[in-house]
N, CA and C of each residue as an Amber inpcrd file, in Angstrom:
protein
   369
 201.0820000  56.9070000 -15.7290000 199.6440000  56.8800000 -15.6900000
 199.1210000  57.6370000 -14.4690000 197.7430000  58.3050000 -14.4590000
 197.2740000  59.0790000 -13.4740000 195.7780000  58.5220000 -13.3710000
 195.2560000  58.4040000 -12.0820000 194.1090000  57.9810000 -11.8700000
 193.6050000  58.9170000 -10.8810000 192.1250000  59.2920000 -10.5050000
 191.7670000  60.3580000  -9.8090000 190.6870000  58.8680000  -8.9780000
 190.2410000  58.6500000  -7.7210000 189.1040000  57.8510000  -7.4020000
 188.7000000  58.7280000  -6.0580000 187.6610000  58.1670000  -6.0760000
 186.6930000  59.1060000  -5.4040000 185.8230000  57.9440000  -4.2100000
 185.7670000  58.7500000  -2.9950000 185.2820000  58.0430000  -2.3850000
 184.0250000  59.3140000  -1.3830000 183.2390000  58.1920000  -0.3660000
 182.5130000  58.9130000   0.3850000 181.2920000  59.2240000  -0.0140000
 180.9420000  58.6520000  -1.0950000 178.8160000  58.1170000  -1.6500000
 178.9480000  57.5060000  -1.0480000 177.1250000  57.2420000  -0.0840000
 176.5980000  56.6660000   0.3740000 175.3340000  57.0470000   0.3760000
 174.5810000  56.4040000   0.9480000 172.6800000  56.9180000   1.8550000
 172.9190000  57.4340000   2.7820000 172.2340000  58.9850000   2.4790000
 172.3090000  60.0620000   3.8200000 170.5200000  60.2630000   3.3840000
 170.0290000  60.7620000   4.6380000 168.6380000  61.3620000   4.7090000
 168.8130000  62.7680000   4.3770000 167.2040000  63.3090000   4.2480000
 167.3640000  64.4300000   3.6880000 167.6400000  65.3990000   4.7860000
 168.3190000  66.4900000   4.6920000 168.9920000  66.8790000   5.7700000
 170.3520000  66.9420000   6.5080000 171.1000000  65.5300000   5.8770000
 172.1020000  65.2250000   6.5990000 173.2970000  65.7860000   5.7930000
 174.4370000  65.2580000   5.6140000 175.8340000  65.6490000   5.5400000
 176.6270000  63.9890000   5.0020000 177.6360000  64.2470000   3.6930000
 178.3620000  63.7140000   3.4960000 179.8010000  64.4260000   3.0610000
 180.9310000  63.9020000   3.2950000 182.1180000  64.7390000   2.1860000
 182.3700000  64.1330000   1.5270000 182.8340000  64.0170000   0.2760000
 183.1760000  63.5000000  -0.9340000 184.6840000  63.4790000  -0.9130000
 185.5280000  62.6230000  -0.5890000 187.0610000  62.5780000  -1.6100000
 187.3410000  62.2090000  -2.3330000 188.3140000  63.1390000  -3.2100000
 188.7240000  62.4210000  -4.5980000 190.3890000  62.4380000  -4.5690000
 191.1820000  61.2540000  -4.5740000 192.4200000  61.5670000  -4.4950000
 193.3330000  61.3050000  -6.0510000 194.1540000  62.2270000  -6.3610000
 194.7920000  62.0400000  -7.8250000 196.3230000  60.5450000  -7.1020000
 196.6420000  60.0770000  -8.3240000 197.9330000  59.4500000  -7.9700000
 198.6820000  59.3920000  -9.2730000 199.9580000  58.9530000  -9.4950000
 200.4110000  58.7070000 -10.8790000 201.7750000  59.5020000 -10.8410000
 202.0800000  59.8730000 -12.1770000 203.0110000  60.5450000 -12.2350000
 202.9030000  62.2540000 -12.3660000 202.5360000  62.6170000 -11.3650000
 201.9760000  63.8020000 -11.7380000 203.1440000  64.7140000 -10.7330000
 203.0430000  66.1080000 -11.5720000 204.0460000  67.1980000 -11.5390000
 203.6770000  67.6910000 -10.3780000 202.4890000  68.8240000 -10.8910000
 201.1030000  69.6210000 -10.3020000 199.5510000  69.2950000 -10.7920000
 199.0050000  69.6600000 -10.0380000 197.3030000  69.8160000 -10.5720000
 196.6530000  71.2980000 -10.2480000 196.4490000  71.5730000 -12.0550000
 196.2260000  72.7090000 -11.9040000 194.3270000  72.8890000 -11.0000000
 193.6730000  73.2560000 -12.0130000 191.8320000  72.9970000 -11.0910000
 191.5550000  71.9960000 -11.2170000 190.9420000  71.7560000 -10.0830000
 189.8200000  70.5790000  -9.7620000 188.3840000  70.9940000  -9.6450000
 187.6190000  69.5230000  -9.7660000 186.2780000  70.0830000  -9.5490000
 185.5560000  68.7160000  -9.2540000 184.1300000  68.8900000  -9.1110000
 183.1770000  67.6880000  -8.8080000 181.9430000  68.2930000 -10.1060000
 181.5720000  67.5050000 -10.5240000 180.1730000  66.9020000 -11.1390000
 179.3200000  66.0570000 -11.3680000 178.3060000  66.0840000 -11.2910000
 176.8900000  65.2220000 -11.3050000 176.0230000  65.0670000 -12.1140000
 175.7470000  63.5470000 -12.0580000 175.3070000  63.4730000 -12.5940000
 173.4810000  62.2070000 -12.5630000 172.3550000  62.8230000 -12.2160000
 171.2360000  62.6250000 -12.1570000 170.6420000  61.6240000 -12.6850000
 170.1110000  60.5290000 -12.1380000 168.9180000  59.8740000 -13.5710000
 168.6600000  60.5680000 -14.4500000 168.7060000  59.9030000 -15.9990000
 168.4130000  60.6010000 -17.2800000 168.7460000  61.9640000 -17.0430000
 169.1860000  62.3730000 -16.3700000 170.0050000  64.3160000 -16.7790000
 171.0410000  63.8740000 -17.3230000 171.7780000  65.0030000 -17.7140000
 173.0250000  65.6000000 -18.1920000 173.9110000  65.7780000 -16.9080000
 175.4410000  65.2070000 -17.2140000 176.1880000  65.6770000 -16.6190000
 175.9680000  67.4860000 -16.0610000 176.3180000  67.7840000 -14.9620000
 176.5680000  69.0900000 -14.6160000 177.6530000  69.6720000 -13.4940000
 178.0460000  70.8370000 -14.0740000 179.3510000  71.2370000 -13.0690000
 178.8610000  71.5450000 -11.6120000 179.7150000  70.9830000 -10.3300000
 179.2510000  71.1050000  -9.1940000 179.6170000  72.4700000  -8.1330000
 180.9140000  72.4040000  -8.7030000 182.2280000  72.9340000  -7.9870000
 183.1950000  73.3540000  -8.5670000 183.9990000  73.8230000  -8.5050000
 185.8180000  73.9500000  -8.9570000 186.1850000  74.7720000  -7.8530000
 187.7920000  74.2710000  -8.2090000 188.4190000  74.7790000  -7.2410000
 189.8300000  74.9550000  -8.1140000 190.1580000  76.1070000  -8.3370000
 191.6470000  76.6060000  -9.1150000 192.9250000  76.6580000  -7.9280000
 194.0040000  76.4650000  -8.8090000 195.3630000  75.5330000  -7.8270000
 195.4070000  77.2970000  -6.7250000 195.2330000  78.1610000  -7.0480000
 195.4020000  78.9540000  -6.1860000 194.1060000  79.4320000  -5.2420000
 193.2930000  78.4150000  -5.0950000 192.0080000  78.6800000  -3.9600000
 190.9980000  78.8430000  -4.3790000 191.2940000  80.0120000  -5.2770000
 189.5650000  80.3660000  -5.7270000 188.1790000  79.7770000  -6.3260000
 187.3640000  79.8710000  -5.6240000 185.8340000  78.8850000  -5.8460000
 185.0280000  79.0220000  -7.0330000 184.3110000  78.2550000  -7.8330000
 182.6020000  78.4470000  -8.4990000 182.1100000  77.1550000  -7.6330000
 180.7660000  77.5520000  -7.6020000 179.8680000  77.1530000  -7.6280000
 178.3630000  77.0410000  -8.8020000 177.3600000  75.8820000  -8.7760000
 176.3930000  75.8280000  -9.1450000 175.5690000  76.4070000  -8.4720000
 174.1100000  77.0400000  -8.6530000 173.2580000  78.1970000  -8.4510000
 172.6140000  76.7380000  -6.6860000 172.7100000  75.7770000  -7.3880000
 171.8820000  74.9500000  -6.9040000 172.5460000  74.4890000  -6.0220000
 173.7340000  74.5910000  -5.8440000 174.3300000  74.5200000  -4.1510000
 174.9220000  75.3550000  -3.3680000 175.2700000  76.5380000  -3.4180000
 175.5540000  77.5700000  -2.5870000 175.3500000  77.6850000  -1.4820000
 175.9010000  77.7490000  -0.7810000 175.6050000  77.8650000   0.8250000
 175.4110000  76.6160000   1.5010000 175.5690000  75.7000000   0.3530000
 175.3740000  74.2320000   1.0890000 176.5500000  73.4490000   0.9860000
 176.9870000  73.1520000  -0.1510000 178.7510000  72.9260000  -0.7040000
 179.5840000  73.3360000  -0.0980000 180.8910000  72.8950000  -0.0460000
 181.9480000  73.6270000   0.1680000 182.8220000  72.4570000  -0.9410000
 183.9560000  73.1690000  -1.6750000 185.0560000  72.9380000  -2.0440000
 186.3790000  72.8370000  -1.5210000 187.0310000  72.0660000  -1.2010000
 188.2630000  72.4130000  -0.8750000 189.4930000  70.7970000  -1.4180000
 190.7240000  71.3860000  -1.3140000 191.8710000  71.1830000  -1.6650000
 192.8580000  70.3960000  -1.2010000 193.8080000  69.8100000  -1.1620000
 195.0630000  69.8190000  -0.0880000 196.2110000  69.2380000  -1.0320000
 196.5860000  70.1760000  -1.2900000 197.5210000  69.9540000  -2.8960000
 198.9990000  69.2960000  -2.2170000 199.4020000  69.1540000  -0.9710000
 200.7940000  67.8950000  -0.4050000 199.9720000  66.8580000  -0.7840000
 198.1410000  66.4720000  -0.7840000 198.2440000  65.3040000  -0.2860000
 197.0850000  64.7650000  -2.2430000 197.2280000  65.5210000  -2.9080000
 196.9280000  65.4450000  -4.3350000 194.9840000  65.3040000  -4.3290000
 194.0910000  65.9370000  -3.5220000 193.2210000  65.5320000  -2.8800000
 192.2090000  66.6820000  -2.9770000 191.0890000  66.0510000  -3.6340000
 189.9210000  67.4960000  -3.4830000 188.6280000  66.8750000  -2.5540000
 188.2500000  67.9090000  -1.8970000 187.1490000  67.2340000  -0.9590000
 185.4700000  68.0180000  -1.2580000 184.7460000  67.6360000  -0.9930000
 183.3730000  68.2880000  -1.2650000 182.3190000  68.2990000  -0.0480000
 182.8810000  68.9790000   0.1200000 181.5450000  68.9110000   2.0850000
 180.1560000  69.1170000   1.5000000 179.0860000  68.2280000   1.7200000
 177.7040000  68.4440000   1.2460000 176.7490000  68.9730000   2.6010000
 176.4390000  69.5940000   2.9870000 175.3870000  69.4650000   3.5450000
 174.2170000  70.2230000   3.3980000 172.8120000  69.9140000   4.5290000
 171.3960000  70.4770000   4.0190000 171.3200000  69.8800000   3.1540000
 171.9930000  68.4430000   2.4960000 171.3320000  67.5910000   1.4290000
 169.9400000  67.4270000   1.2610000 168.9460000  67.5350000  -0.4050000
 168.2460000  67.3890000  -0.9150000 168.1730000  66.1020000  -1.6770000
 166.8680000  65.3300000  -1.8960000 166.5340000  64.7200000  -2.7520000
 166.9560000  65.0040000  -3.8850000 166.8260000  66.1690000  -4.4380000
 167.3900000  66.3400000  -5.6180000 168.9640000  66.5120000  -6.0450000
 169.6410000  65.7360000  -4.6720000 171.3180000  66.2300000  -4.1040000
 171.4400000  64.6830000  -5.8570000 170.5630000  63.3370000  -5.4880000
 170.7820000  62.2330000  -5.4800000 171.4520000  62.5720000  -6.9750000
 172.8720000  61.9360000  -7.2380000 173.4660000  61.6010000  -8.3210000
 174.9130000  60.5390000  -8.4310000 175.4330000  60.5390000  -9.4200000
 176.6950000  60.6780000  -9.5050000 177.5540000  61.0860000  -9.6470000
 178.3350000  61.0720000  -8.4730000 179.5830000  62.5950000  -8.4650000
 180.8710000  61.8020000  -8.8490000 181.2380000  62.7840000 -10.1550000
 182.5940000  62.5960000 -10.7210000 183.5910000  63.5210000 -10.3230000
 184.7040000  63.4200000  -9.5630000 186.0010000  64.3930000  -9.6620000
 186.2740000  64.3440000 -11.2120000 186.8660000  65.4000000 -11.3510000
 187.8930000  66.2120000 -12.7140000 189.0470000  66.8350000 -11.9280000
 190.1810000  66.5510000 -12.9180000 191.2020000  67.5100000 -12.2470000
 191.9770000  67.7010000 -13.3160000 192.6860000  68.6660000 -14.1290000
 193.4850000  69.5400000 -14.8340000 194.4410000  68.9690000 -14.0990000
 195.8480000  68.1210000 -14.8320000 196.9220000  67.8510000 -14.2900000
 198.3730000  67.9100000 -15.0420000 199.3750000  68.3770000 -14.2860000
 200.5670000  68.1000000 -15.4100000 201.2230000  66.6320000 -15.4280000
 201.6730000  66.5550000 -15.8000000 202.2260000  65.3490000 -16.0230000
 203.6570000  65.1080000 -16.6360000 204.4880000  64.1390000 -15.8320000
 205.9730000  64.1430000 -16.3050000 205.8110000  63.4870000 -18.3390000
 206.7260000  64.0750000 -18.5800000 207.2000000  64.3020000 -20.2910000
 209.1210000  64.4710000 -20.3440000 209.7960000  63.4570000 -19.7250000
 211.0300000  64.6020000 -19.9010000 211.5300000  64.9780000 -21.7510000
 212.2320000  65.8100000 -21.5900000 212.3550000  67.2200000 -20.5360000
 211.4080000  68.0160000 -20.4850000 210.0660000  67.9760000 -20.6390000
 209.1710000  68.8050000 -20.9010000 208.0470000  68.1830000 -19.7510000
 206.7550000  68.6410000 -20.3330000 205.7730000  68.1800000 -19.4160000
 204.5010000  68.1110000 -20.5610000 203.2520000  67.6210000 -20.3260000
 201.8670000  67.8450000 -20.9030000 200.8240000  67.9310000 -19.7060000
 199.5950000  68.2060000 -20.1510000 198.5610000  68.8500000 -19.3170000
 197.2130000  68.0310000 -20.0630000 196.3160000  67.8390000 -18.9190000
 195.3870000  67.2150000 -19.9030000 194.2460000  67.0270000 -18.8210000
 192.9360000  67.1060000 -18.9020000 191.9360000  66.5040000 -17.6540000
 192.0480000  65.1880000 -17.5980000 191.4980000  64.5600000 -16.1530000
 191.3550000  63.2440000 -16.1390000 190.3920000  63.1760000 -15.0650000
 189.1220000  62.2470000 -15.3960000 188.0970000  62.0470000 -14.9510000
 188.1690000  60.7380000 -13.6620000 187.4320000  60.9240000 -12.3600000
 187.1590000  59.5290000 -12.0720000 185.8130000  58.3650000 -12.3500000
 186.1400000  57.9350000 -11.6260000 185.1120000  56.8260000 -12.3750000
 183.2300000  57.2400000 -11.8490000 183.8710000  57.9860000 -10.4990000
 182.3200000  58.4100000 -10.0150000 181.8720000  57.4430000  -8.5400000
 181.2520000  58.1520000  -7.9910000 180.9650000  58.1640000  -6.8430000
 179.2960000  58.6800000  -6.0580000 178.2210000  57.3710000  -5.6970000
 176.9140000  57.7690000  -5.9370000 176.3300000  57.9730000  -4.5280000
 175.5540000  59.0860000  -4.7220000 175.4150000  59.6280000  -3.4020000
 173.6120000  59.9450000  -3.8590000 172.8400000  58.9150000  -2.1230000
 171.9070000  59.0120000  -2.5740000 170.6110000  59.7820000  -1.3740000
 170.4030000  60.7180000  -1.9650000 169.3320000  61.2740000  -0.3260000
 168.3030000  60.7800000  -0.5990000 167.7370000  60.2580000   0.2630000
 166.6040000  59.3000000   0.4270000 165.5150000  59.6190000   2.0590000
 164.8640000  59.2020000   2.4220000 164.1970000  59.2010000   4.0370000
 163.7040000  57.7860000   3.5850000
């Protein structure tokens, strides 16, 4: 079994700074991309971030320059640096992560979601 949980929502003002971790555990091989998404009162889920097993970034239009993504694949772990948080930051942030997974002799691949993590900008 593989579980992804996420920590580091809280109440920040507008302005301030939180990081988000999400750590994978289980029986896992590798993890291929990770990512964060949110999700708003009455909105739609939306993609925040990704981050592919070899570094490379997306971003949403709506956080650029404020986000950061990053990784630490010894320790199975994606992080989300927020800052210049907005009111409109306020949601729930879910990690995703693309993972392999033991199968002997083989392996399977499959996403696995966490449960979410609520982060709220407020004054």
């Amino acid at each position: 079994q593989v579980q992804l949980v996420e920590s580091g929502g809280g109440l920040v003002q507008p302005g301030g700074s939180l990081r988000l971790s999400c750590a994978a555990s289980g029986s896992i091989i590798s993890i291929n991309a990770m990512g964060w998404y949110r999700q708003g009162s009455g909105k739609e889920r939306e993609l925040v971030a990704t981050i592919a097993s070899g570094g490379s970034t997306n971003y949403a239009d709506s956080v650029k320059g404020r986000f950061t993504i990053s990784r630490d694949n010894a320790k199975n772990t994606v992080y989300l640096q927020m800052n210049s948080l907005k009111p409109e930051d306020t949601a729930v942030y879910y990690c995703n992560a693309e993972i392999v997974t033991r199968l002997f002799p083989s392996y399977y691949v499959r996403n696995y979601w966490g449960k979410g993590t609520l982060v709220t900008v407020s004054s």
